[in-house]
C-alpha positions as CSV (number, residue, x, y, z in Angstrom):
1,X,-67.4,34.3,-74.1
2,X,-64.9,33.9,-76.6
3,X,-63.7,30.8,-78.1
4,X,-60.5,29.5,-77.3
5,X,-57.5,28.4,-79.7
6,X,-57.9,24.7,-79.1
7,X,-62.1,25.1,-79.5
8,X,-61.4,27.0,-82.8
9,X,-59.6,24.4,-84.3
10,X,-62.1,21.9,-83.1
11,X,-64.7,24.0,-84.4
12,X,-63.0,23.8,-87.6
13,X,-62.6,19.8,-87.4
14,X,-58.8,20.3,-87.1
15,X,-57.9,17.7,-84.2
16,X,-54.8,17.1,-84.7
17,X,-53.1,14.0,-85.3
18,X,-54.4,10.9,-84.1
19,X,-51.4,9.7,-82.7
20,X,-50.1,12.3,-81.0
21,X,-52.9,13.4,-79.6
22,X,-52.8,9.3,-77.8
23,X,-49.5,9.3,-77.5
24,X,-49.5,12.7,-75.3
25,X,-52.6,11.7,-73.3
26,X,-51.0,8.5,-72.9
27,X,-47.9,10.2,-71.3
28,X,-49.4,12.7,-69.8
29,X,-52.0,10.3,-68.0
30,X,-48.9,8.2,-66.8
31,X,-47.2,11.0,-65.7
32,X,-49.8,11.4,-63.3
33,X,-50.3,8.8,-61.7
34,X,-46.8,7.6,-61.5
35,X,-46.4,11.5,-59.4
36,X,-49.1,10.7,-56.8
37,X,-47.9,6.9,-56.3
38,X,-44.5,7.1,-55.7
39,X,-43.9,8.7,-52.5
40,X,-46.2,5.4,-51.4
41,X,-42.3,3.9,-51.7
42,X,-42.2,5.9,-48.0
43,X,-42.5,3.7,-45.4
44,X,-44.1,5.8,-43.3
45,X,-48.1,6.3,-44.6
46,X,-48.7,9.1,-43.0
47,X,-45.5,11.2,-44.7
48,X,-46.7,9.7,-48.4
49,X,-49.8,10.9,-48.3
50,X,-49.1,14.3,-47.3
51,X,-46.5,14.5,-50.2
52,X,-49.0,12.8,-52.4
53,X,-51.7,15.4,-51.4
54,X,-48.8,18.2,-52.3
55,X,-48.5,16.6,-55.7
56,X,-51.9,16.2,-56.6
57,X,-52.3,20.0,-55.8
58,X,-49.9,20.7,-57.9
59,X,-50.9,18.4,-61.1
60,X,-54.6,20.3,-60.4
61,X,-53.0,24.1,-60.9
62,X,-51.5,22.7,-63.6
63,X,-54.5,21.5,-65.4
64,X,-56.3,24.7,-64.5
65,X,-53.4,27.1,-66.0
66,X,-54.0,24.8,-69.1
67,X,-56.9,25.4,-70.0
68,X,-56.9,29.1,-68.4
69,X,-53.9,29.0,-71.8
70,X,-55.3,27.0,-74.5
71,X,-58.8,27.2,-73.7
72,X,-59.5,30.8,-72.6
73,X,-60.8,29.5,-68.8
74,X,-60.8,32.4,-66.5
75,X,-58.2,30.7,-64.1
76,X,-60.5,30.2,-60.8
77,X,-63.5,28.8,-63.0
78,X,-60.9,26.0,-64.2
79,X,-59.1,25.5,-60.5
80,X,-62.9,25.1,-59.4
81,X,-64.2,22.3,-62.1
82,X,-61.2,20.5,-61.8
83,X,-60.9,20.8,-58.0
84,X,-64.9,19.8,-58.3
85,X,-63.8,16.7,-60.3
86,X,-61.0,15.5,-58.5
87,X,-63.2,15.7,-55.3
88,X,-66.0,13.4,-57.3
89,X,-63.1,11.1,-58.3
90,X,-61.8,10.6,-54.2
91,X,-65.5,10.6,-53.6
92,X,-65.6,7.3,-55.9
93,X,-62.8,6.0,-55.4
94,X,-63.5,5.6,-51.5
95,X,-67.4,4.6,-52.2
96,X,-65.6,1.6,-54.7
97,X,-63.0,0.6,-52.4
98,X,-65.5,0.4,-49.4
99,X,-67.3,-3.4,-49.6
């Protein structure tokens, strides 16, 4: 399997620049949640989390087309490791919030 753009310039020990490399995960991390926590502003529960649910979906074919782009994925094997990893994440999240 070839290497991807972004591995090739890893490989290399090209990273990038430190602060824009925090900067963007910064954003793009708040970005994220603030997408999957607002529509909790809904009073109705029920209604929130299906849009929430919608949103999520979409932030995880989002992931997956990136690195299907910059880091030469084949498409399904990304939607399945991230689908995999957002499952673990509900997963713990439910086993931390349970007492």
């Amino acid at each position: 399997m070839r290497n991807g753009k972004a591995q090739k310039l890893v490989a290399a020990g090209y990273r990038g620049k430190r602060l824009l490399r925090g900067v963007v995960c910064g954003l793009m991390t708040t970005a994220g949640g603030i997408g999957h926590r607002l529509p909790y502003l809904i009073p109705d529960v029920r209604t929130a989390t299906a849009i929430a649910v919608v949103i999520v979906a979409i932030e995880l074919l989002v992931i997956s087309w990136i690195r299907k782009r910059f880091m030469d994925t084949p498409f399904l094997r990304a939607a399945f490791q991230v689908t995999v990893g957002g499952v673990l994440v509900f997963l713990v999240g439910i086993w931390i919030g349970n007492p």
